[in-house]
N, C-alpha and C positions, 0 to 999 in steps of 0.2 A: 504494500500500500504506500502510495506516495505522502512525504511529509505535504505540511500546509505551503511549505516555502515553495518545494516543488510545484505544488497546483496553482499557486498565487504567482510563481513565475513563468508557469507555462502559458496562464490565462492573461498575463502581460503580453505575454508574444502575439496570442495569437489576436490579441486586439491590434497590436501597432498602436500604442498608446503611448511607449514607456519613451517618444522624442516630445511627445504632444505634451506630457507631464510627467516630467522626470523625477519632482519632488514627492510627488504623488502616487509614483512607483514606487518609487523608495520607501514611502512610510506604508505601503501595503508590506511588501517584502517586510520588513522591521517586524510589524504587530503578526505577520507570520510567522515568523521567528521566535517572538514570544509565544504564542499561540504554542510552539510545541515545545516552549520552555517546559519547566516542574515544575511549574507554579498551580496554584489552587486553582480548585474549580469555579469560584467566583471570578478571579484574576482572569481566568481563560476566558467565562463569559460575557466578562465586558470586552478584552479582546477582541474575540470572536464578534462580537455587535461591531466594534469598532472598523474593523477589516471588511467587514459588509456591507457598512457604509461606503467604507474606500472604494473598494469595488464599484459600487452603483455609478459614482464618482465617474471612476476612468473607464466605465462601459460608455457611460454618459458622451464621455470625449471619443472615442472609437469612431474610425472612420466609416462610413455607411459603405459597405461591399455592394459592388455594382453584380447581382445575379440576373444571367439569362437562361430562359428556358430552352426548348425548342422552339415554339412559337416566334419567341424572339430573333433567335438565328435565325429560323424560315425568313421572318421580314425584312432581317439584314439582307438576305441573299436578294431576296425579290427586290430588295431599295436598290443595292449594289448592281442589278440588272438593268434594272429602268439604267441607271446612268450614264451604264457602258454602253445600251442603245441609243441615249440621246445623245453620245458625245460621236459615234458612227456616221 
């Protein structure tokens, strides 16, 4: 099972977050690290709030992924057609 550091750095990555807010990576990563401190279970649970915040935070900032279906390909191709006829 992966530590919290690991899932709070993977979940960095895969936003592309950590140029957009680098301080803000940083203190998830941190309270991650506490989080798998030895510390008590209240300590952890306010952590754990806190990092879930952070979180919401730097999804917040995540760049919106441009997905295409097929549909959308299909239209690509058919737009891309029209143009190579009109330019003939």
């Amino acid at each position: 099972m992966a530590t919290n550091v690991e899932a709070t750095s993977a979940e960095i990555a895969q936003l592309h977050v950590e140029d957009r807010s680098p301080g803000l990576a940083q203190l998830a990563l941190t309270l991650a690290r506490l989080l798998d401190g030895e510390d008590g279970a209240t300590a952890k649970a306010n952590v754990g709030r806190e990092l879930r915040a952070v979180m919401v935070e730097l999804r917040k900032l995540a760049p919106v992924a441009a997905e295409t279906d097929r549909v959308d390909e299909l239209a690509k191709k058919r737009q891309d057609g029209r143009i190579r006829a009109r330019r003939a």
